[in-house]
OpenMM code with the backbone's topology and positions (N, CA, C; nanometers):
from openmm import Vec3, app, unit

residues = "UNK UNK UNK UNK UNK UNK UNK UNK UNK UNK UNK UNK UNK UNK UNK UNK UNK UNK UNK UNK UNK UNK UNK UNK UNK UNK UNK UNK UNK UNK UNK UNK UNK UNK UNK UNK UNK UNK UNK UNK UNK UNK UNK UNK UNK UNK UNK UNK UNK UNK UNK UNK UNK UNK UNK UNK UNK UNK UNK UNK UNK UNK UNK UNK UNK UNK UNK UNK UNK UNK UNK UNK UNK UNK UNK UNK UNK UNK UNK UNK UNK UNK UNK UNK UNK UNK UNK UNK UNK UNK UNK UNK UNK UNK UNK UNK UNK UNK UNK UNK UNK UNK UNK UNK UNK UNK UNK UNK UNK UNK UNK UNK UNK UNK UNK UNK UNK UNK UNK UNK UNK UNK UNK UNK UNK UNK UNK UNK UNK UNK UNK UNK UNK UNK UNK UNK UNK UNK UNK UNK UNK UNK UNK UNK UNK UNK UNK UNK UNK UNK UNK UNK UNK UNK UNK UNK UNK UNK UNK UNK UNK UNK UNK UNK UNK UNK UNK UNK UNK UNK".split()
positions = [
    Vec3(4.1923, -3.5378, 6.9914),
    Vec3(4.1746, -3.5771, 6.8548),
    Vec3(4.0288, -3.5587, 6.8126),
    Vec3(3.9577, -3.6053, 6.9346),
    Vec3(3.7735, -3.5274, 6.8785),
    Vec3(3.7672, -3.4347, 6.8716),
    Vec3(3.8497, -3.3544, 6.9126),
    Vec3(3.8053, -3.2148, 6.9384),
    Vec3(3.8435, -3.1442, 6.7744),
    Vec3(3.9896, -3.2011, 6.7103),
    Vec3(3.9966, -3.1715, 6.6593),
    Vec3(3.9223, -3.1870, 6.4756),
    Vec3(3.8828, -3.3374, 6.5217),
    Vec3(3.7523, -3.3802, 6.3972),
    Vec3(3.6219, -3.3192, 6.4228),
    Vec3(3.5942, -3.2877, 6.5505),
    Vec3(3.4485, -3.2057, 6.5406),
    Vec3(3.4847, -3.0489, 6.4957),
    Vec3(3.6431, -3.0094, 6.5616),
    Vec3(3.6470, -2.8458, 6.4325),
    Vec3(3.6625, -2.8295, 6.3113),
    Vec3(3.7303, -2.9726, 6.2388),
    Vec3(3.7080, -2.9611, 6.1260),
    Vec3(3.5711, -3.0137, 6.0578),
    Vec3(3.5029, -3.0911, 6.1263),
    Vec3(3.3910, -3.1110, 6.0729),
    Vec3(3.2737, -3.0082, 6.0739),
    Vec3(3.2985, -2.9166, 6.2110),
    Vec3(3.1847, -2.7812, 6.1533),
    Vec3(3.2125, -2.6949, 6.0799),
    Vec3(3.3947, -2.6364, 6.0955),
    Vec3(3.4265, -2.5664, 5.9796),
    Vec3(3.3620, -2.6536, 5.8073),
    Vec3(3.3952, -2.7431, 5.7852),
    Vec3(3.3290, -2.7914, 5.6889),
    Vec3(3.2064, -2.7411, 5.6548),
    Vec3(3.0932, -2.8052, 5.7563),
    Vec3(2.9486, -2.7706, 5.7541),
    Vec3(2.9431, -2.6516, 5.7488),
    Vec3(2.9967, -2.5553, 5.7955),
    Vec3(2.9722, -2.4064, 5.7956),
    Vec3(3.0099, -2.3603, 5.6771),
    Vec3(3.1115, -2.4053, 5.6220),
    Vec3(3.1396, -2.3582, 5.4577),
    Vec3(3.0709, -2.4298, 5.3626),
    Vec3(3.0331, -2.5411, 5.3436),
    Vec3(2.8759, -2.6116, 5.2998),
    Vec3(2.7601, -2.5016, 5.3019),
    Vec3(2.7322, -2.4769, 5.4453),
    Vec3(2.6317, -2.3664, 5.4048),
    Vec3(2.6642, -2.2475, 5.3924),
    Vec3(2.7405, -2.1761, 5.3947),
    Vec3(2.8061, -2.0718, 5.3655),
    Vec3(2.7999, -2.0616, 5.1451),
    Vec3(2.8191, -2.1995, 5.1054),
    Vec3(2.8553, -2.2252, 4.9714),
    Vec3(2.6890, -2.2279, 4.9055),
    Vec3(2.5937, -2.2806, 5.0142),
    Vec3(2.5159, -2.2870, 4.9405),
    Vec3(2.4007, -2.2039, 4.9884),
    Vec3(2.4186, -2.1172, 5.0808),
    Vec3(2.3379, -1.9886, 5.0892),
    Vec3(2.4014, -1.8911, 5.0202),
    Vec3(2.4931, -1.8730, 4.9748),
    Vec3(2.5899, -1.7876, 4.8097),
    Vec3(2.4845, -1.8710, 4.7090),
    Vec3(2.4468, -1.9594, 4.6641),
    Vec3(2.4168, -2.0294, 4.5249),
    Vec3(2.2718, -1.9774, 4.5543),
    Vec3(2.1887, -1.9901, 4.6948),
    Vec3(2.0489, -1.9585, 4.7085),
    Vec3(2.0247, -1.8209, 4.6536),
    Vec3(2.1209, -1.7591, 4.7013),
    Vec3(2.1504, -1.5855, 4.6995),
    Vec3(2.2094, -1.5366, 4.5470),
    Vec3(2.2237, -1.6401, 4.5024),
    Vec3(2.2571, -1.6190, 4.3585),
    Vec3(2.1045, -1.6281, 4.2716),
    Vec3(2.0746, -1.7683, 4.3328),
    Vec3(1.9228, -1.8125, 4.2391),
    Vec3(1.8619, -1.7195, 4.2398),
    Vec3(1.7871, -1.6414, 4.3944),
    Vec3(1.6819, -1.5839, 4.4349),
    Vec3(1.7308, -1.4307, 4.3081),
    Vec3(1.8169, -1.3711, 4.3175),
    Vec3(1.8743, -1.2427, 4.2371),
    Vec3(1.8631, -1.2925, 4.0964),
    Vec3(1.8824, -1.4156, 4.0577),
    Vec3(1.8811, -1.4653, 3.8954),
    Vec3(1.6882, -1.4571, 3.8868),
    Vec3(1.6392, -1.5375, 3.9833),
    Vec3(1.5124, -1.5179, 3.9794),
    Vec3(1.4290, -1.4261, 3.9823),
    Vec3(1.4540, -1.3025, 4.0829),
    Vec3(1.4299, -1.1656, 4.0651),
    Vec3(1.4567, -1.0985, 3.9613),
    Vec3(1.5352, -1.1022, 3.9330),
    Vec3(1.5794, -0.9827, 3.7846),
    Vec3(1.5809, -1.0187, 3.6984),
    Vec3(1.5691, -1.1532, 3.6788),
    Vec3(1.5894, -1.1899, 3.5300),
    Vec3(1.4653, -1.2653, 3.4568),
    Vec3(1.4396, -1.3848, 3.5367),
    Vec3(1.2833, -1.4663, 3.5562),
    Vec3(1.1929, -1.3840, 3.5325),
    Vec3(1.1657, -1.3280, 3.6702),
    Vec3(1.0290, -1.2821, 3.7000),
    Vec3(0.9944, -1.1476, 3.6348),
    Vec3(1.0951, -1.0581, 3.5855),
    Vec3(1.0226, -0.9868, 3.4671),
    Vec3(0.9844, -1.0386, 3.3156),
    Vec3(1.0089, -1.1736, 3.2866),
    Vec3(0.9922, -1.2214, 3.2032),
    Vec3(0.8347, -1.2913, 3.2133),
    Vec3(0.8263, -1.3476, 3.3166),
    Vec3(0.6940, -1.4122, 3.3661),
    Vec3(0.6024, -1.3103, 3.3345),
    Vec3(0.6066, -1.1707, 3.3963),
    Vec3(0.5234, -1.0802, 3.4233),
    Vec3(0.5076, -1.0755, 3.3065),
    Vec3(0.5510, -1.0129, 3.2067),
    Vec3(0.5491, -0.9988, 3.0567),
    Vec3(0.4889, -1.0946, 2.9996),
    Vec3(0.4642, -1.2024, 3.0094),
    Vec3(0.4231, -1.2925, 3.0136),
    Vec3(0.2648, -1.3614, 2.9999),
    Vec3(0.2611, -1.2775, 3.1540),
    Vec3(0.1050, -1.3199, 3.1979),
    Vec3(0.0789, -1.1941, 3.1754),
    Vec3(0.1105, -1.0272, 3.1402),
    Vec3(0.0359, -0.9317, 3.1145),
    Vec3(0.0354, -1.0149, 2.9427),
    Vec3(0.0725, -1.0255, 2.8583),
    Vec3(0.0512, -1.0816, 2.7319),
    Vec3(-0.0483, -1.1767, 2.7294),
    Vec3(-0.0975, -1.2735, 2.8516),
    Vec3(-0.1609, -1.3512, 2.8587),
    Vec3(-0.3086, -1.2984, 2.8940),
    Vec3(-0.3025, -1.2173, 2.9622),
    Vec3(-0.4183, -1.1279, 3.0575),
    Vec3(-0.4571, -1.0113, 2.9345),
    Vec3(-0.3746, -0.9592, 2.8221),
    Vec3(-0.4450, -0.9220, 2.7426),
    Vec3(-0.5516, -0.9597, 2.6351),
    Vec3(-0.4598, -1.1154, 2.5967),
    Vec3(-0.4992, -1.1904, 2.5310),
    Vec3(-0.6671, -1.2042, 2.5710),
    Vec3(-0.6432, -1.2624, 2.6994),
    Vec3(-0.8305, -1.2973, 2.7371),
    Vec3(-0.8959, -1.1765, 2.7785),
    Vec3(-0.8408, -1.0621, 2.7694),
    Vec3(-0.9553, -0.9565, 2.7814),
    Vec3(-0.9807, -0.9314, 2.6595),
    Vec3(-0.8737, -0.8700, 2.5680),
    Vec3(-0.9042, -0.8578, 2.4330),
    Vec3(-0.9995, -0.9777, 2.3610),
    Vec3(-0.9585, -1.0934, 2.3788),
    Vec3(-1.0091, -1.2218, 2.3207),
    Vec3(-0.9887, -1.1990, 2.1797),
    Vec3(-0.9485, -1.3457, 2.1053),
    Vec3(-0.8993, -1.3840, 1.9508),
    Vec3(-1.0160, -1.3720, 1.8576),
    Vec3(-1.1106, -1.3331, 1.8687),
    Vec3(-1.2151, -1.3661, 1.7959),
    Vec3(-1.1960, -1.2396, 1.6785),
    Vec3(-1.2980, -1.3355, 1.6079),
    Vec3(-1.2915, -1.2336, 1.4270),
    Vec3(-1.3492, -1.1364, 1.4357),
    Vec3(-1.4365, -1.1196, 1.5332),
    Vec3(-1.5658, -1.0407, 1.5415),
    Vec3(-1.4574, -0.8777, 1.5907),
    Vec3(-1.3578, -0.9784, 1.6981),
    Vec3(-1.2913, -0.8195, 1.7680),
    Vec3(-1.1958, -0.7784, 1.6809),
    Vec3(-1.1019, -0.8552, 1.6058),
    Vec3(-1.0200, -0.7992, 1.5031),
    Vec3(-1.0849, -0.7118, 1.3929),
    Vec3(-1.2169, -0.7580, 1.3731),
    Vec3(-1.2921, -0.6954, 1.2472),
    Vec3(-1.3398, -0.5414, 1.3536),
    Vec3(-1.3710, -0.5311, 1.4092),
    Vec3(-1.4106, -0.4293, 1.5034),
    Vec3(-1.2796, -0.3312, 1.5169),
    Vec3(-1.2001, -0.3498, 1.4970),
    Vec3(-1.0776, -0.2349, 1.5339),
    Vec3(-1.0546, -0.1994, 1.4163),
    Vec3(-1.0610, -0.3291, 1.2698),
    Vec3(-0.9765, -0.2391, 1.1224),
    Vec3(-1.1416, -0.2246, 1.0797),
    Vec3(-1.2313, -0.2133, 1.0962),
    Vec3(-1.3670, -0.1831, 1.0079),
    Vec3(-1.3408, -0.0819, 0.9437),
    Vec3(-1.2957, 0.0506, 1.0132),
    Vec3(-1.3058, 0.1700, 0.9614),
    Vec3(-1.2171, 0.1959, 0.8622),
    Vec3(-1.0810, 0.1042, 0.9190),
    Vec3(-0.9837, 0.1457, 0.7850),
    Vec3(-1.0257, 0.0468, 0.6784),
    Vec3(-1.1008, -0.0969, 0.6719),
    Vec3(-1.1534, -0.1325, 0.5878),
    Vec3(-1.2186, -0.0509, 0.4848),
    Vec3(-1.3526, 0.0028, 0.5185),
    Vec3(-1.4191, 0.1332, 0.4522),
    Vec3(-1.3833, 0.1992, 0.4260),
    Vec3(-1.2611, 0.2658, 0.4890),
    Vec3(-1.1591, 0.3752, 0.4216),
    Vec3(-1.1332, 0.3334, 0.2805),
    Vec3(-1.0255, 0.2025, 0.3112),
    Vec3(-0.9798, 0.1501, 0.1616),
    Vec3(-1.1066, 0.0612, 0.0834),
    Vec3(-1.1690, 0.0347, 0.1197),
    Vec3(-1.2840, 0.0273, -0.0441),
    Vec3(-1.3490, 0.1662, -0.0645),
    Vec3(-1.3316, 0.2440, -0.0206),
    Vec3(-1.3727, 0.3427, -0.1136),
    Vec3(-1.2903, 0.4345, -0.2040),
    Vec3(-1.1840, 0.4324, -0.1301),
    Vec3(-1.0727, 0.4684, -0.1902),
    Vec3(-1.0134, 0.3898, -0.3537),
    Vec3(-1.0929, 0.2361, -0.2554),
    Vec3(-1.0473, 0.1633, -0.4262),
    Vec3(-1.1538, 0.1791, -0.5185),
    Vec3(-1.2451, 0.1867, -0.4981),
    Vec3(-1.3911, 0.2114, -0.5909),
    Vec3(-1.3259, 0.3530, -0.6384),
    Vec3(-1.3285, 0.4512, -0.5976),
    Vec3(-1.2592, 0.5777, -0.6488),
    Vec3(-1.1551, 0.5510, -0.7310),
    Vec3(-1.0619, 0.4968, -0.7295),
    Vec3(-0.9322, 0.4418, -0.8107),
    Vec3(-1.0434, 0.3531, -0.9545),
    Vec3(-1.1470, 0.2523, -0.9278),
    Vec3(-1.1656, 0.1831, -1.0405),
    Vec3(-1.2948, 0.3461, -1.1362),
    Vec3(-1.3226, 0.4238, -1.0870),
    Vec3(-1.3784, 0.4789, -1.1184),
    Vec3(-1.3583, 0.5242, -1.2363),
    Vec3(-1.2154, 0.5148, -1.2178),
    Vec3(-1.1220, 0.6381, -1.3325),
    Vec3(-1.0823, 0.5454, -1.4146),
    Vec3(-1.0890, 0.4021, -1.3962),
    Vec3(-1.0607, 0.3261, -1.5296),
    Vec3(-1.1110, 0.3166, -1.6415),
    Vec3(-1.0898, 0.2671, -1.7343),
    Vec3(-1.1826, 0.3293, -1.8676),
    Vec3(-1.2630, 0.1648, -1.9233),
    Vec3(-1.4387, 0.2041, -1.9334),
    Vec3(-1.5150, 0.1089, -1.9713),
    Vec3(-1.5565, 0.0730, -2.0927),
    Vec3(-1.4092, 0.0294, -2.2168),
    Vec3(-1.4392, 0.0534, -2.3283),
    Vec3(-1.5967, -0.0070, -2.3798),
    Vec3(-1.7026, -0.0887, -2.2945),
    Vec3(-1.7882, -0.1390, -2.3431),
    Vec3(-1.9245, -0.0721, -2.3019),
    Vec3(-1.8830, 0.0090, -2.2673),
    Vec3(-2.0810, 0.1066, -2.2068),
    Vec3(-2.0322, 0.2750, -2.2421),
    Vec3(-2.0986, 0.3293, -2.1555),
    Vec3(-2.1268, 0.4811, -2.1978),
    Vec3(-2.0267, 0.5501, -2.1739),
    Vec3(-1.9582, 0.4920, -2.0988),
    Vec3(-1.7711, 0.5996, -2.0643),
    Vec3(-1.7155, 0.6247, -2.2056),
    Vec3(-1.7201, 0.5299, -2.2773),
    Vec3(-1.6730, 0.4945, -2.4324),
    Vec3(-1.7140, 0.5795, -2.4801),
    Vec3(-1.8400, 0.5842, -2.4893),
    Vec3(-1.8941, 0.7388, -2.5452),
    Vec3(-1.8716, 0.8752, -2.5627),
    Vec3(-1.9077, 0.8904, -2.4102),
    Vec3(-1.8573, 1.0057, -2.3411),
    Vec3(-1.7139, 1.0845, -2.3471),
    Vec3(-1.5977, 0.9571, -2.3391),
    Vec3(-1.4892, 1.0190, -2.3761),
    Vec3(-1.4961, 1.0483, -2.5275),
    Vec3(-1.5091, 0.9530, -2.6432),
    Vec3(-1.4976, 1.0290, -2.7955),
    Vec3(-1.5933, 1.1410, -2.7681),
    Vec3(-1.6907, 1.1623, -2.6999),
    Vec3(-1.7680, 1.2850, -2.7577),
    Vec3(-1.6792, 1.4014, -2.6556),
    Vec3(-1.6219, 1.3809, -2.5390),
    Vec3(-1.4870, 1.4569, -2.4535),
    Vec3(-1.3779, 1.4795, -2.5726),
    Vec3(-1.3315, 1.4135, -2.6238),
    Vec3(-1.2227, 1.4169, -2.7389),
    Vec3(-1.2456, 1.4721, -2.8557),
    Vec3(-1.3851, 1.5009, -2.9400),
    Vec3(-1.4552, 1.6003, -3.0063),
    Vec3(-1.4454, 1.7462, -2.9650),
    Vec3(-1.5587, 1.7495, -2.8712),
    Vec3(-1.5618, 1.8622, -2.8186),
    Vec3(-1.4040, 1.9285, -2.7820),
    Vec3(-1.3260, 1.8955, -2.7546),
    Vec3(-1.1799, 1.9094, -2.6544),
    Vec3(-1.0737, 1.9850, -2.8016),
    Vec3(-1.1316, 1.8813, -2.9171),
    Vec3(-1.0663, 1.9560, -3.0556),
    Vec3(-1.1424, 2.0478, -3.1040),
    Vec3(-1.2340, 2.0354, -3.0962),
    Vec3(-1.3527, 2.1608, -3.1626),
    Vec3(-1.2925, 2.3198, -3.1196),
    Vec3(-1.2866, 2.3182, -2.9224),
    Vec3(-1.2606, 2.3839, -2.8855),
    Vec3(-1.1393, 2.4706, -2.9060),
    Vec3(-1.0011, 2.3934, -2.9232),
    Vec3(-0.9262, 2.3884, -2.9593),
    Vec3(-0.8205, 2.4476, -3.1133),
    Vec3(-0.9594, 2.4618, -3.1998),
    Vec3(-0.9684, 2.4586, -3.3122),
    Vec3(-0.8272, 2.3574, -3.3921),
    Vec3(-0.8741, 2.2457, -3.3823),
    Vec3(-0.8351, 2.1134, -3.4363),
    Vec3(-0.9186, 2.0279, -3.5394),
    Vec3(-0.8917, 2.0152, -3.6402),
    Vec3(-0.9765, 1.9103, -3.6690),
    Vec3(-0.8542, 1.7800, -3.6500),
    Vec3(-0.9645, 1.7047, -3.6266),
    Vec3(-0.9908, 1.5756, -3.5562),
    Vec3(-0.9824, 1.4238, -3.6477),
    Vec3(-0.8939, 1.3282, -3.5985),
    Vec3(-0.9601, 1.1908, -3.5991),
    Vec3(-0.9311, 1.0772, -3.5138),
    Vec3(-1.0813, 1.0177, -3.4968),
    Vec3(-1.0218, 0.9366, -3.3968),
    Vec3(-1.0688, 0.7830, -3.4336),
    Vec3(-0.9614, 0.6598, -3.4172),
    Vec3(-1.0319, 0.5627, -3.4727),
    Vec3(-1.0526, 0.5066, -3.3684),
    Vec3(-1.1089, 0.3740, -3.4376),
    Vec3(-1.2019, 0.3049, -3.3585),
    Vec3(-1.1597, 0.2169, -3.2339),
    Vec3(-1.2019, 0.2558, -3.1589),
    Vec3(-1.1579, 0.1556, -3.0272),
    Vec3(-1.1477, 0.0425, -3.0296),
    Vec3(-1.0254, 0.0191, -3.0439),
    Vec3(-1.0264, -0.1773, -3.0758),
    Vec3(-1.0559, -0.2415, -2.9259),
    Vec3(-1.0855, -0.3327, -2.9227),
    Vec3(-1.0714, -0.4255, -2.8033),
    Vec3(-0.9482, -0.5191, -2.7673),
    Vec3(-0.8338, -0.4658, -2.7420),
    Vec3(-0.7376, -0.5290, -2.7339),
    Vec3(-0.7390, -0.5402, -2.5916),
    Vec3(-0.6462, -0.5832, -2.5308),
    Vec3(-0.6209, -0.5867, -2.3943),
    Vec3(-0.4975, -0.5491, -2.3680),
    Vec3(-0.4758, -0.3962, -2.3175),
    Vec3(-0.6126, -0.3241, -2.2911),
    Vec3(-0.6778, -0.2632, -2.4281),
    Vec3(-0.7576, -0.1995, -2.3667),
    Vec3(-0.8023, -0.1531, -2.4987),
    Vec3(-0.7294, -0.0624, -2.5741),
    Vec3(-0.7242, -0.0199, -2.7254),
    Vec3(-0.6554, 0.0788, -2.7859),
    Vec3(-0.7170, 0.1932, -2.8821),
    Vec3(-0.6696, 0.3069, -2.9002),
    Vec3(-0.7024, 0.3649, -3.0085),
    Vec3(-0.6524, 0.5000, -3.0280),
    Vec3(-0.6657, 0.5236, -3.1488),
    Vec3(-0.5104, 0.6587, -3.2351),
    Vec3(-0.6187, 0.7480, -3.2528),
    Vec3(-0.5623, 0.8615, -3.1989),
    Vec3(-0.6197, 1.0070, -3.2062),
    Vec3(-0.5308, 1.0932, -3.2847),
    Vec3(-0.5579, 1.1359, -3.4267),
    Vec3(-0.4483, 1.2311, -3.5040),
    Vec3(-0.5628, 1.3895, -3.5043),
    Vec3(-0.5273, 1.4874, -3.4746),
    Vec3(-0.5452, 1.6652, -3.4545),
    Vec3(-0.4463, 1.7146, -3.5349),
    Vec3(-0.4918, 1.7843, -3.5783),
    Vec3(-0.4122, 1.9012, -3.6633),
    Vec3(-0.4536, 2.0401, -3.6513),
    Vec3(-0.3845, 2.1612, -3.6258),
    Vec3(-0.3811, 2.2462, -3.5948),
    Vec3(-0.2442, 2.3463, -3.5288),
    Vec3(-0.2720, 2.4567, -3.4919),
    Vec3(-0.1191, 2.5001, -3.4208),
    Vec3(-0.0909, 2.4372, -3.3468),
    Vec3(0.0663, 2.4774, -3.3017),
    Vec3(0.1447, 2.3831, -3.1696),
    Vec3(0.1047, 2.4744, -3.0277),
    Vec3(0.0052, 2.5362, -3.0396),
    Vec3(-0.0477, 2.5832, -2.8901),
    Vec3(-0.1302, 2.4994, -2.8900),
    Vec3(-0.2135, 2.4879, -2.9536),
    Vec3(-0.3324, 2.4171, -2.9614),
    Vec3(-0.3500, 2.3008, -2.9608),
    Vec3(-0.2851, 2.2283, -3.0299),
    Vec3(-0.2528, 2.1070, -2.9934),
    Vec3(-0.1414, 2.0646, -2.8823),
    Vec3(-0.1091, 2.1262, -2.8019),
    Vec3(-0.0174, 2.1123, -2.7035),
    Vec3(-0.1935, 2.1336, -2.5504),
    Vec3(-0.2459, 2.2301, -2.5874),
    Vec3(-0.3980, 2.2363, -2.5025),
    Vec3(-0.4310, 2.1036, -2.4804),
    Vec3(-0.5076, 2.0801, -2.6653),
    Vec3(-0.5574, 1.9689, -2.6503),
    Vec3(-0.4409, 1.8397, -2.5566),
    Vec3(-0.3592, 1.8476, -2.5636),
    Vec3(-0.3089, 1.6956, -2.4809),
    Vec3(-0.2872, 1.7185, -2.3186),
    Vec3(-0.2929, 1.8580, -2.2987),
    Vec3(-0.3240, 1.8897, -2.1161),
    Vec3(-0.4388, 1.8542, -2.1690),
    Vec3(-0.5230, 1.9019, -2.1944),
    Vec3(-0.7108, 1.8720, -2.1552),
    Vec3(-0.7177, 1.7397, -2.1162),
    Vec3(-0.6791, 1.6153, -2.2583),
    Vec3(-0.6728, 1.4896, -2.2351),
    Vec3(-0.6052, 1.4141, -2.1060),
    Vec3(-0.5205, 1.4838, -2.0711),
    Vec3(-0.4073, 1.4459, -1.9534),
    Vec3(-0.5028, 1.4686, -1.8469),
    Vec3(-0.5795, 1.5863, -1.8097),
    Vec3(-0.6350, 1.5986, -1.6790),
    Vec3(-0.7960, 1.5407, -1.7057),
    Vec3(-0.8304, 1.4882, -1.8326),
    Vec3(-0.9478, 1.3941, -1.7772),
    Vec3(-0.9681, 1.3292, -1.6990),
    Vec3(-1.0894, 1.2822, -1.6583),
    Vec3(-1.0968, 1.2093, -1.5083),
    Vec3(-1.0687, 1.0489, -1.5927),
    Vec3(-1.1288, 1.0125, -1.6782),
    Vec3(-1.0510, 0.8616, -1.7391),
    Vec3(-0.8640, 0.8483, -1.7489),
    Vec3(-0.8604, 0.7309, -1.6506),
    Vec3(-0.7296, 0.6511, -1.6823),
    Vec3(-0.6540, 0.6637, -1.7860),
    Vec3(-0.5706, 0.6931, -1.8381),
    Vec3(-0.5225, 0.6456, -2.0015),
    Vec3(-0.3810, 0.6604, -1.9910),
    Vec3(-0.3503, 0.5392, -2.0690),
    Vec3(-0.1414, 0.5594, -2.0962),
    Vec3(-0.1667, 0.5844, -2.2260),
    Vec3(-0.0746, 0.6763, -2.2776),
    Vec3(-0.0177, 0.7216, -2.3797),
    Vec3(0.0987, 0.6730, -2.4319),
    Vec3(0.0783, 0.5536, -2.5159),
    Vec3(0.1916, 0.4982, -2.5553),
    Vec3(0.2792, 0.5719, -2.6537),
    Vec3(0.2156, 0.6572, -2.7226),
    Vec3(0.3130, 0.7324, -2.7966),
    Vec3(0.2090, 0.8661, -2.9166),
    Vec3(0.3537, 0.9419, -2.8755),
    Vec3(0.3008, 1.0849, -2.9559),
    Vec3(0.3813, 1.1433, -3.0443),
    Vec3(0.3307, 1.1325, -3.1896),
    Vec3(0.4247, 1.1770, -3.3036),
    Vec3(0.3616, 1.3446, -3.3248),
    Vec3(0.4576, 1.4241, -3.3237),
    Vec3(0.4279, 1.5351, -3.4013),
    Vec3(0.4734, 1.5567, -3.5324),
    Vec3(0.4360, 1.6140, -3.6784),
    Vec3(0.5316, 1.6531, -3.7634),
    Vec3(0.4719, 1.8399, -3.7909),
    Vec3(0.5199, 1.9241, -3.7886),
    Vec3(0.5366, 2.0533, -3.8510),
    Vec3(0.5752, 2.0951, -3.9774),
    Vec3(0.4754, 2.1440, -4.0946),
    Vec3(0.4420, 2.2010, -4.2034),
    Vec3(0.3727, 2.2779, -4.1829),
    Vec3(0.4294, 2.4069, -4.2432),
    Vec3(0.3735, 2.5541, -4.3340),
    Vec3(0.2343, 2.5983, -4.1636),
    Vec3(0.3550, 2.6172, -4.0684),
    Vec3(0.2981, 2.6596, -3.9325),
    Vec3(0.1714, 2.5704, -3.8568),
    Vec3(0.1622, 2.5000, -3.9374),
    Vec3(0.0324, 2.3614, -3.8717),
    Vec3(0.1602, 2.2474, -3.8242),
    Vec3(0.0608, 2.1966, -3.7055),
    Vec3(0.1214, 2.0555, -3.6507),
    Vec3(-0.0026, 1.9496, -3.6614),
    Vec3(0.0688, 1.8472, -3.7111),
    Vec3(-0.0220, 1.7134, -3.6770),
    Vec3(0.0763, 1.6105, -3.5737),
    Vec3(-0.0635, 1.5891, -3.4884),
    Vec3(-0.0177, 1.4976, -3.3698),
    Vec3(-0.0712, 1.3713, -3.4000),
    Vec3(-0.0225, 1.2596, -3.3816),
    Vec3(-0.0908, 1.1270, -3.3687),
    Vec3(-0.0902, 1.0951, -3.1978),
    Vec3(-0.1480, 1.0618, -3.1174),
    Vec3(-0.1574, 0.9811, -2.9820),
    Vec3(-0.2152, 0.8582, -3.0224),
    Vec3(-0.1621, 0.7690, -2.9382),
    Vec3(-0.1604, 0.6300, -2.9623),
    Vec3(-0.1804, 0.6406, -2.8213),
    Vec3(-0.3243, 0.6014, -2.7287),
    Vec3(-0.3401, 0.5820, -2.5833),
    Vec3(-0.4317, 0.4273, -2.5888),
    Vec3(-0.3922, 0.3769, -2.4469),
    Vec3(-0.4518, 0.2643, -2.4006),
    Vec3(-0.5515, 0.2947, -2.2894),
    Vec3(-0.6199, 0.2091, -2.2565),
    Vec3(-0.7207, 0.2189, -2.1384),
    Vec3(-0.7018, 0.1182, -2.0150),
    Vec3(-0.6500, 0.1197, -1.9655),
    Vec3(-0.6493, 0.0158, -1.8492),
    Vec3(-0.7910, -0.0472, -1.8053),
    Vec3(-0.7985, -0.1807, -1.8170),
    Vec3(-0.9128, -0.2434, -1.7886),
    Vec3(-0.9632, -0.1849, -1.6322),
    Vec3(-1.0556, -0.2287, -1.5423),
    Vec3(-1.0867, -0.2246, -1.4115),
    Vec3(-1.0336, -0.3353, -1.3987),
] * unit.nanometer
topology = app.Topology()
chain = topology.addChain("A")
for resn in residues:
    res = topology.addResidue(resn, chain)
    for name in ("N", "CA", "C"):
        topology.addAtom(name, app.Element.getBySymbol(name[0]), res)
């Protein structure tokens, strides 16, 4: 009868560890493949972190250049906006003269209101080549401008144009 409680008692123990060197052999493979590439990932994310280091000084050090890229790019963009209050103002009516002169247009242009944005009506009269010139010329100036609207009417082979353009502030 001992003999037969000590075989069932090691068969027992032997399937005890049998059950739980399977669960070790499970962990160690869950831990290998699944864990520990996660860890690694982990501490290389961590190990970049402190070589790279968080500081402003190193973030500003990698975008500097594209910083400088884009402010100049934006200074170039405000360049072309139109300064109805200094010499651009000028420059374009005396651009918009000359542009009809050339053109052979006569010309009027009123006065630049200060609206926001700013506004003002340009009426030319002359042929429909010519006044079709004049509004490429105006179009490829280096000043900004929307063209809110363009009336033509045609009499006795002359066209008169009105443009109605705005200036976009900076």
């Amino acid at each position: 009868m001992m003999n037969i409680l000590s075989k069932k008692f090691f068969l027992t123990l032997v399937a005890l560890i049998a059950i739980q060197a399977f669960f070790i052999t499970a962990f160690i493979y869950f831990l290998q493949y699944s864990i520990l590439p996660l860890s690694n990932d982990l501490l290389s994310v961590l190990r970049e972190i402190k070589i790279a280091g968080n500081s402003k000084n190193y973030f500003i050090n990698i975008v500097k250049k594209d910083i400088e890229d884009d402010k100049q790019e934006i200074e170039a963009i405000k360049n072309h906006f139109f300064d109805y209050r200094g010499r651009a103002a000028k420059q374009f009516i005396i651009f918009l003269e000359d542009a009809a002169k050339r053109n052979n247009l006569s010309q009027t242009i009123g006065t630049l209101l200060a609206d926001n944005p700013p506004m003002t009506t340009i009426s030319v009269s002359g042929s429909f080549s010519n006044v079709m010139t004049f509004l490429k010329q105006m179009e490829n100036e280096r000043i900004l401008l929307k063209v809110e609207s363009v009336s033509m009417q045609a009499s006795a082979g002359k066209v008169d144009a009105t443009i109605k353009v705005t200036m976009p502030l900076p």
